[in-house]
KEDO-786212 format. One record per residue (C-alpha): x, y, z. Coordinates in pm, whole numbers. Each point is the difference from the previous one (the first is absolute). Layout:
N
+--------+--------+--------+
:     xx :     yy :     zz :
+--------+--------+--------+
:      X :      Y :      Z :
...
+--------+--------+--------+
***
This chain:
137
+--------+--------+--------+
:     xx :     yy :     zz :
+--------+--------+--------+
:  13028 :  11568 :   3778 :
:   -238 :   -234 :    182 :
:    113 :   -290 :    152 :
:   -340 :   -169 :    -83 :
:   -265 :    103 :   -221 :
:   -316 :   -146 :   -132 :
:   -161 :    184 :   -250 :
:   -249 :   -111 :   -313 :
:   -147 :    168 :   -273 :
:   -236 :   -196 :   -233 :
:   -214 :    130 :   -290 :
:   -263 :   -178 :   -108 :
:   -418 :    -79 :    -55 :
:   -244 :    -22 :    261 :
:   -115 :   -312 :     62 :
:   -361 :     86 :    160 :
:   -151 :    320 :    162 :
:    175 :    110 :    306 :
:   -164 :   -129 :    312 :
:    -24 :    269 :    316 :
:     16 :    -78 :    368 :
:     -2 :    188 :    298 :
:    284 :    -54 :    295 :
:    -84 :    -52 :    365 :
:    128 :    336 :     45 :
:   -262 :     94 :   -346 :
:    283 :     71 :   -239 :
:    -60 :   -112 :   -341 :
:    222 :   -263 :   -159 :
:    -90 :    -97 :   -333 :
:    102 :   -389 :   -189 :
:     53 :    -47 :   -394 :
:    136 :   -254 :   -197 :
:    246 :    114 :   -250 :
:    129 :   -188 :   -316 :
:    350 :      6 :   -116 :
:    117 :   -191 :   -308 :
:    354 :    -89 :   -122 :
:    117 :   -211 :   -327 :
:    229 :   -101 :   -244 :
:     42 :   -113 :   -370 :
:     60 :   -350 :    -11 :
:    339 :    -54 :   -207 :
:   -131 :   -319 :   -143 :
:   -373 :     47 :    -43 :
:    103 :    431 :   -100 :
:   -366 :     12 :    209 :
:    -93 :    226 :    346 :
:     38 :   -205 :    312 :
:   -223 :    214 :    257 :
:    -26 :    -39 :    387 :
:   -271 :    190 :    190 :
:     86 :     66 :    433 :
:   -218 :    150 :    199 :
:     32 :    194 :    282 :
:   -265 :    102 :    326 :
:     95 :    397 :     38 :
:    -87 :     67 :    344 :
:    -42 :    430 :     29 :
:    -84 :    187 :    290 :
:    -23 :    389 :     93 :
:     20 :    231 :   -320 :
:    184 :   -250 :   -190 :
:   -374 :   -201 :     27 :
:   -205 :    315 :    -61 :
:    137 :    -17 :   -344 :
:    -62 :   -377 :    -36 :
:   -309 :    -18 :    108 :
:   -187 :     84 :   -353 :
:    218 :   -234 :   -162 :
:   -182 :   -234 :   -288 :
:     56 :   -307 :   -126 :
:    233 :     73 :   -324 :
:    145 :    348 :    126 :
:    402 :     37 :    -83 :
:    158 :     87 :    329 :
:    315 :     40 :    172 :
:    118 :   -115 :    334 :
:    308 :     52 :    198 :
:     13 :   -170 :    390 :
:    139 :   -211 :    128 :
:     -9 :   -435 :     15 :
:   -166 :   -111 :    310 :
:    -23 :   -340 :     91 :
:   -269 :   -166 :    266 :
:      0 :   -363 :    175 :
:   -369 :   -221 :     56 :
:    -55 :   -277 :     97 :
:   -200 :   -245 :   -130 :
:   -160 :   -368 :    131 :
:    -40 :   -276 :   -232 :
:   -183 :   -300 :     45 :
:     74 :   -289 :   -247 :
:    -59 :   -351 :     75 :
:    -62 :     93 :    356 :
:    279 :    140 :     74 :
:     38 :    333 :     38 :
:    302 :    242 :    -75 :
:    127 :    367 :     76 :
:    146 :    174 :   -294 :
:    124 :    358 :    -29 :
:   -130 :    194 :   -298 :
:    255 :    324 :    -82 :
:   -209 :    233 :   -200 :
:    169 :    342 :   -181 :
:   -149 :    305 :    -43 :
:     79 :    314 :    -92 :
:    -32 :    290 :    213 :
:    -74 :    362 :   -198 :
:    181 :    266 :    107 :
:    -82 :    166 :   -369 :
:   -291 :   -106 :   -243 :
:    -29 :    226 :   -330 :
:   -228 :    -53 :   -312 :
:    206 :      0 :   -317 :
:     -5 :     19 :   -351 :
:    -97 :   -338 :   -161 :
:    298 :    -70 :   -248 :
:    -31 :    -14 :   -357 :
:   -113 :   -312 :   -124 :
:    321 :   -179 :   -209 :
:   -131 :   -376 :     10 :
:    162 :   -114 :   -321 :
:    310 :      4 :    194 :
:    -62 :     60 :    376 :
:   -271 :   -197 :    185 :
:    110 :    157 :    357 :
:   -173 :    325 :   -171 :
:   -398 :   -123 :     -1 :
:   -191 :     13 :    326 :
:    -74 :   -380 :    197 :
:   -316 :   -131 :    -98 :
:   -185 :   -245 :    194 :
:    123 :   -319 :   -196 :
:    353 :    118 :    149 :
:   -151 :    -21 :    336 :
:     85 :   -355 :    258 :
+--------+--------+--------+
***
């Protein structure tokens, strides 16, 4: 067993079309935005509570060959792994300005797949429809 072991999978909807880049070395990588959503039934109101995340999928080699057609609205599934990265940022307010250190997360593909979109049961399952834009921040 590993002593240490970070591992994701998330399924969810595309946020927008994949965007390609080349490396200095002129691999690809490929960036999408991908839309998870989680709820509950409120005990008091008996309605959905729904929370959208979402998550920058970061894929290079042949995990972003197959991410690079990605649309906005596919159902896909990712497994990686959680990366974290540090900026920093300078803020000027009131002249006075300030360092601050942005930590940003991303997910880095090691598999992307297309799925089956699941069968629509909305009556009693809200995690089941696709993110619309509304959902979006």
């Amino acid at each position: 067993m590993a002593l240490y072991e970070n591992e994701i999978k998330l399924k969810g909807y595309v946020g927008k079309d994949a965007e390609s880049f080349a490396t200095k070395n002129q691999s690809i990588c490929v960036v999408f935005s991908l839309a998870t959503k989680t709820g509950y039934k409120d005990k008091q109101t008996n309605e959905w509570v729904n929370h959208t995340d979402w998550h920058r999928i970061v894929a290079f080699g042949k995990p972003a060959e197959y991410a690079k057609v990605l649309k906005k609205g596919n159902y896909v599934e990712v497994k990686g792994e959680l990366r974290s990265t540090e900026r920093e940022l300078e803020v000027t307010k009131d002249k006075k300005k300030s360092k601050i250190i942005i930590h940003d997360w991303e997910v880095r593909a090691s598999t992307v797949k297309l799925v089956a979109k699941p069968e629509s049961s909305r009556a009693e399952n809200l995690d089941a429809e696709p993110v619309t834009e509304d959902d979006a921040a």
